[in-house]
N, C-alpha and C positions, 0 to 999 in steps of 0.2 A: 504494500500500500504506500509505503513513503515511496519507494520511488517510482512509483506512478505520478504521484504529486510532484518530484522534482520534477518529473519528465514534462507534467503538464505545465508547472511554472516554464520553464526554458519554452516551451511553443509560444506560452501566454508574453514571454517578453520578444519573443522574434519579432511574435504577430506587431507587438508595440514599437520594433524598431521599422520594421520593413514599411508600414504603413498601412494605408487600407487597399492598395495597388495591389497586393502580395501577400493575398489569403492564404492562409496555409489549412487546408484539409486535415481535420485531427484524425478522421477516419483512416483515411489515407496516406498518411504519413509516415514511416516506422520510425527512421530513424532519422537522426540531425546531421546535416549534409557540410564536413569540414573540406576546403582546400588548401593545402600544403605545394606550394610552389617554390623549389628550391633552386638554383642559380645554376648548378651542373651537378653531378655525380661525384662523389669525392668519399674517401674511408671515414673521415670526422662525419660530414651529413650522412652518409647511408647508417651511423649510430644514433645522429640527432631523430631520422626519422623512422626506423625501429623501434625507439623509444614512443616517438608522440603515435604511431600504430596503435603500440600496447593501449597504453594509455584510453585513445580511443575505443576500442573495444571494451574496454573496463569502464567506458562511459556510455557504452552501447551508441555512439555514433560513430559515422563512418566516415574516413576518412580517402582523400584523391588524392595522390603525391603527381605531381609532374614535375621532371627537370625542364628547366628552359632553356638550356644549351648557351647560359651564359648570355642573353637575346632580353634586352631590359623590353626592347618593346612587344615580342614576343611574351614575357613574362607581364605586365600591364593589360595589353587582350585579355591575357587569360586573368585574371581576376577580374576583368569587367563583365566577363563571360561566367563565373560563378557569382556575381552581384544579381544580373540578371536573371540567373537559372535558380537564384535563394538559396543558396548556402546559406548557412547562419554564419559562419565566417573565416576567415583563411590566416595561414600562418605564411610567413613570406622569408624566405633568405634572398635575400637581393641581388638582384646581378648586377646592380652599378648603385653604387651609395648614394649617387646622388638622386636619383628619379624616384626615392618617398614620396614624394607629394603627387605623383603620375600613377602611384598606386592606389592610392587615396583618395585620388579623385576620379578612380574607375572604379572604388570601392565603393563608395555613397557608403548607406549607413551601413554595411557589410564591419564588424568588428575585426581589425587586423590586429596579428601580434607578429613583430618583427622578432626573427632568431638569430643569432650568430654575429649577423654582417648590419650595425648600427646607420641608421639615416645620417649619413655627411652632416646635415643641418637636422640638427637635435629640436629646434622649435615644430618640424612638422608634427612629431609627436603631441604637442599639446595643441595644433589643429581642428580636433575634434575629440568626440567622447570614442570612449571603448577602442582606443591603440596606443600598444604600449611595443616598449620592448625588452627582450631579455637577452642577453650575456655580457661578454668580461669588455673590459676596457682592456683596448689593444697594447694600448701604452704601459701596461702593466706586465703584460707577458711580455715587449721585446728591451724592459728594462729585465725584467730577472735574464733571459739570455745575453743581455751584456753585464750584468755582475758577473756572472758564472764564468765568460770569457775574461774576465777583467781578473778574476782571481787567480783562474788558472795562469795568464800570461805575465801576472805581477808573480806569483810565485814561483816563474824561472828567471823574473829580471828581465824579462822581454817585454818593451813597452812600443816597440815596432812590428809587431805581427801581420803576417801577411794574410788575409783574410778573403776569401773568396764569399760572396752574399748571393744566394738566391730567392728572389720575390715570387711574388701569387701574379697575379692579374693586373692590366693597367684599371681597370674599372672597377678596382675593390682597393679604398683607401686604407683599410686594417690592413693590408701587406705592407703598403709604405708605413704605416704608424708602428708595427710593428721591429722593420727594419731599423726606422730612425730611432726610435726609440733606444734601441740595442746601442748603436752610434755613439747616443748622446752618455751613456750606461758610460759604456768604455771610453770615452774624451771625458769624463768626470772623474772618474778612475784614476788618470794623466795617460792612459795609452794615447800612442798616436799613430791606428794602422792604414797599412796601405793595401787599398782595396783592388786585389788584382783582377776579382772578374766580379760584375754584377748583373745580371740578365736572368728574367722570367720564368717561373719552369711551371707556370700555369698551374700550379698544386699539384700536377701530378709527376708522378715516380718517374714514368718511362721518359717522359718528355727531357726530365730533367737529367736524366741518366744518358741518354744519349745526346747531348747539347754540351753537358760538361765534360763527358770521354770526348767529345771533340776537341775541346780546348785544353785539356791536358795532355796529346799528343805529343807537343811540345815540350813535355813537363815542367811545366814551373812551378816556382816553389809556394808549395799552399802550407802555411798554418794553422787554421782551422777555416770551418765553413759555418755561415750564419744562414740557415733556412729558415725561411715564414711560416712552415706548415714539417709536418715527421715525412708526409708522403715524399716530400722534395729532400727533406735530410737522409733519406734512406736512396734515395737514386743519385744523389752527391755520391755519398759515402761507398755504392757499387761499384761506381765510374774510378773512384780511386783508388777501389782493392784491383782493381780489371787494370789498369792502369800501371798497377805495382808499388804505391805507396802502403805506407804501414799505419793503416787503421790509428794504432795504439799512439803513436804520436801525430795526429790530427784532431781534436774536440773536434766535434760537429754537433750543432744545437739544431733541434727543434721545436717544435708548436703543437699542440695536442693531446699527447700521450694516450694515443691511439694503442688497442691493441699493439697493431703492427710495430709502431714505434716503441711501445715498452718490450716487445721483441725484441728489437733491436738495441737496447738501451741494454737489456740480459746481457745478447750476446755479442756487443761490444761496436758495434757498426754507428751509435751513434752515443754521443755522453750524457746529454742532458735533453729534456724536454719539459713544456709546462704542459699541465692539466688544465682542460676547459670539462667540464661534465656533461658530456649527450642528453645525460637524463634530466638535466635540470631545464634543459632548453628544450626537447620535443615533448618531455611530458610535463615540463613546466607549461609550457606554450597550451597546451589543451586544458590541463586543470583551469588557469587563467581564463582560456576563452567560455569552458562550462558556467564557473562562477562570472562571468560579465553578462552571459544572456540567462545565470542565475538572478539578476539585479542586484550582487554582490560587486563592490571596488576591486580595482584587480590589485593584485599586491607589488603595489613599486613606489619609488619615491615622489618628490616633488614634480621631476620631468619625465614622468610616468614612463621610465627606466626602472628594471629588476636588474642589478648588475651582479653578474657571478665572478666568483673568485679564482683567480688563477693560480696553478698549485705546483711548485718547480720539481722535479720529478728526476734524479740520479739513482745510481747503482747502490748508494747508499741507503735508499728510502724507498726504494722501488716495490722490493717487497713488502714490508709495513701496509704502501699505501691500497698496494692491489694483490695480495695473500692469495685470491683465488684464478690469477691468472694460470697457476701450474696443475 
């Protein structure tokens, strides 16, 4: 009986959001209609949205995941097209930080919750009711990857390292904020390195593994590697065992602490990575948007941001943090 009664609150607030345009048949209805539009494929989101699945189903609504190949205006249709079709409302990983408000205003009253990848300009958020967003501040995860470097390179007396950096996407401003971030880490520090290669490896492994074996051909001398994402530090870190350099004196950082990447953190391919939590963001993201068409606040701060904590993740701590990885 109670959750008939939720169920039927959550219709009775649709019906109050959508208007009188967008009747909703109780008869006919089973289940509450989420869209989940996520920027491309990648190991951190195919967790984020595993997660907001579960979750869904343990809300007995159903959930649509489409990637949008990266395609902002491709990704904007399609939320104009679940507006129209009545969704109660979609979760969005961004394909370009900046076109919030191009979501938003294909939304109408459709309640958004933004995951992962933060609106450029943080006032779209308080644009309307019922859109918030949830996870970490960038600049937090690419300062712990430059203390890590900063320690390890002050503890050999090496304040000149030679550092090879690879980035996400030009259209995703958390790879820049993350990268500078790390920068501004190690020039506070007093390093002063010199950045022998920096170029895109699109978050993914292979792209990046065969982009960097090309430029190591040459071999030159790499210090450590500063990746934006584990998928990119794990296809650095390939390129230079394939190569012939020796893992064990190169650090390479990542972002995530993916599965894969705490794999790799075991068995030695890469040193450090920070923790972002899947679960907080896809089945954050749904509980959020249950309780908003509950007529429940969503739970965030002032500028209706939920920020998660990013969690710095070595061989010293690895197990502690994740016991049931083995």
């Amino acid at each position: 009986m109670r959750k008939f009664l939720k169920i039927l609150t959550l219709f009775m607030t649709i019906f109050c959001l959508c208007g009188c345009e967008n009747i909703i048949n109780l008869q006919s209805y089973h289940k509450i209609k989420i869209g989940m539009s996520i920027s491309s494929n990648s190991t951190f989101l195919e967790s984020v949205c595993q997660a907001a699945q579960k979750a869904a189903l343990q809300n007995d609504a159903q959930l649509e995941i489409v990637s949008e190949d990266n395609d902002p205006k491709k990704q904007a249709l399609q939320i104009k097209t679940w507006a129209e079709d009545g969704y109660a409302a979609a979760i969005v990983v961004l394909c370009d930080d900046t076109t919030a408000q191009d979501i938003l205003d294909n939304a109408g009253v459709m309640p958004i919750v933004f995951v992962n990848r933060c609106p450029a300009d943080h006032s779209v958020l308080q644009s309307k009711q019922n859109v918030i967003y949830i996870g970490g501040r960038e600049s937090d995860a690419g300062r712990l990857q430059g203390e890590f470097l900063s320690d390890y390179f002050l503890s050999l007396n090496n304040t000149a390292p030679t550092i090879a950096i690879i980035t996400g996407d030009d259209n995703n401003y958390a790879s820049s904020i993350r990268i500078d971030s790390a920068k501004d880490a190690m020039s506070e520090a007093g390093l002063m390195p010199f950045y022998v290669y920096e170029s895109s490896g699109g978050w993914d492994k292979n792209k990046t593994q065969t982009d960097f074996a090309q430029f190591l051909k040459d071999k030159p001398v790499i210090d450590a590697v500063l990746a934006a994402n584990d998928d990119m530090a794990i296809g650095a870190a390939d390129a230079l065992a394939q190569a012939g350099y020796a893992l064990s004196e190169i650090p390479i950082v990542g972002i995530d602490a993916t599965y894969q990447g705490r794999a790799a953190v075991r068995d030695g391919r890469i040193d450090f990575t920070v923790y972002q939590d899947p679960e907080k963001q896809g089945a954050g993201a749904i509980n959020e948007i249950m309780d908003m068409l509950g007529g429940q606040p969503p739970n965030v701060d002032n500028d209706s941001i939920q920020w998660q904590e990013y969690v710095p993740v070595t061989t010293a701590n690895i197990d502690q943090l994740f016991p049931d990885d083995r």
